[in-house]
C-alpha positions as CSV (number, residue, x, y, z in Angstrom):
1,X,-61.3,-49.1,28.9
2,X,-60.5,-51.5,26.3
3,X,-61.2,-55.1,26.8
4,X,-58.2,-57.5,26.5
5,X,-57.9,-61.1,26.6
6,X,-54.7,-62.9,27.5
7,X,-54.1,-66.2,25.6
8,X,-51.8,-69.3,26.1
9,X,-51.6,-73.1,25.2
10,X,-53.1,-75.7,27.5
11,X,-50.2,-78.1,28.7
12,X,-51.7,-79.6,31.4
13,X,-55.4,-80.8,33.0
14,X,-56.3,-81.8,36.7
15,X,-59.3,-83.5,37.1
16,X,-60.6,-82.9,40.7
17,X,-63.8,-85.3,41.1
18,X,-65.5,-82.2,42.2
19,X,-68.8,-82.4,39.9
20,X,-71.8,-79.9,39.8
21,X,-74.8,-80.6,37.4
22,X,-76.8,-77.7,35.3
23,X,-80.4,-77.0,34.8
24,X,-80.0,-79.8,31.5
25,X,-78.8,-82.5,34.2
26,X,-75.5,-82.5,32.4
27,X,-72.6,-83.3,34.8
28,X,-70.0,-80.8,35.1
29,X,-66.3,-81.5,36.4
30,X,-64.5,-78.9,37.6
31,X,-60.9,-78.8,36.6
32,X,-57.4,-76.6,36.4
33,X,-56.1,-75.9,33.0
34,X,-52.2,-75.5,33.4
35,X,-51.8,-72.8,30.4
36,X,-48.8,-71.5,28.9
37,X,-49.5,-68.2,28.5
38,X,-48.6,-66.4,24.6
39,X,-49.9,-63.7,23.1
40,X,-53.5,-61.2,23.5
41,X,-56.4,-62.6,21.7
42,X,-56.5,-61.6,17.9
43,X,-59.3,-59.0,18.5
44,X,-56.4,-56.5,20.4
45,X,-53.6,-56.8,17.8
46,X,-51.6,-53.5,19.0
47,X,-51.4,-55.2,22.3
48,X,-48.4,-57.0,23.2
49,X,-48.0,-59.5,26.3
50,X,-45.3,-58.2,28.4
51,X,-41.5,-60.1,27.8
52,X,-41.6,-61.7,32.2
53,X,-45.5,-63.0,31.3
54,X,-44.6,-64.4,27.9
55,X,-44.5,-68.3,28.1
56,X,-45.2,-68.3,32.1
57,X,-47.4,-71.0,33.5
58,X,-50.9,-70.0,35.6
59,X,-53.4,-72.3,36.1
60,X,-57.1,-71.7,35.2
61,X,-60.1,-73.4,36.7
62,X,-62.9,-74.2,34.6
63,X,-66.0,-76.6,34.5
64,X,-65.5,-79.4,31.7
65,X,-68.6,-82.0,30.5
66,X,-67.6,-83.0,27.1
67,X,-64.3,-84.8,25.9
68,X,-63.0,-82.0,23.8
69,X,-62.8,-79.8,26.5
70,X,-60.0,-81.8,27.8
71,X,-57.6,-82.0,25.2
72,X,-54.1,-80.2,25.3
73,X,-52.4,-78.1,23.2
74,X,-55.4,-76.3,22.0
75,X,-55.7,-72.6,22.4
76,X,-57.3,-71.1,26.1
77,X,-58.2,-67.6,26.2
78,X,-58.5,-65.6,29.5
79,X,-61.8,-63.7,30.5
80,X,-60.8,-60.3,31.0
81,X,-61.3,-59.8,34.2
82,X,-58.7,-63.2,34.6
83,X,-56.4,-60.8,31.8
84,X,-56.6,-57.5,34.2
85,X,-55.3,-60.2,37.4
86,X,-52.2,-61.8,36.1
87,X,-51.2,-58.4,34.5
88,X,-51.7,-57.3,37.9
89,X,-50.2,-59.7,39.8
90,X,-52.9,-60.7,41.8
91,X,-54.5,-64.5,41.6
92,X,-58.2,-65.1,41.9
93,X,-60.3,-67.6,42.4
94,X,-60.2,-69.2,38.8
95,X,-57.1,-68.2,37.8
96,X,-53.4,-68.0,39.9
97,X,-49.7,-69.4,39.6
């Protein structure tokens, strides 16, 4: 099975005060990414995102430490497994609508 990664633009951030700290003693918050979903990562260019998931909003939980990982507008790409849900139509725990 090929491996395909949904991408969209970051539009929003929540910052939940909900920290965990790695093995470096860095502090980790957790947050949820509002992301416009647009097009399949570059690496599967004969895909193409179906016409009712182009431009719809899910939200995506991920840990951020550092300040760029909270800026908007910049590009988020999907793990696959995230990809295979919303194509699906099935939320998880890191990514739903």
């Amino acid at each position: 099975m090929k491996v395909r990664k949904l991408q969209g633009r970051v539009v929003d951030i929540e910052r939940t005060g909900e920290y965990i700290t790695d093995e470096y003693g860095d502090r980790w918050e957790k947050c949820i990414f509002t992301v416009e979903l647009t097009n399949f990562s570059k690496r599967t260019p004969d895909e193409v995102i179906p016409e009712h998931l182009k431009g719809k909003r899910i939200k995506l939980v991920r840990y951020c430490c550092y300040d760029w990982h909270y800026k908007l507008g910049v590009r988020k790409t999907l793990e696959p497994d995230e990809t295979e849900a919303v194509l699906e139509g099935r939320p998880t725990e890191t990514v739903y609508w």
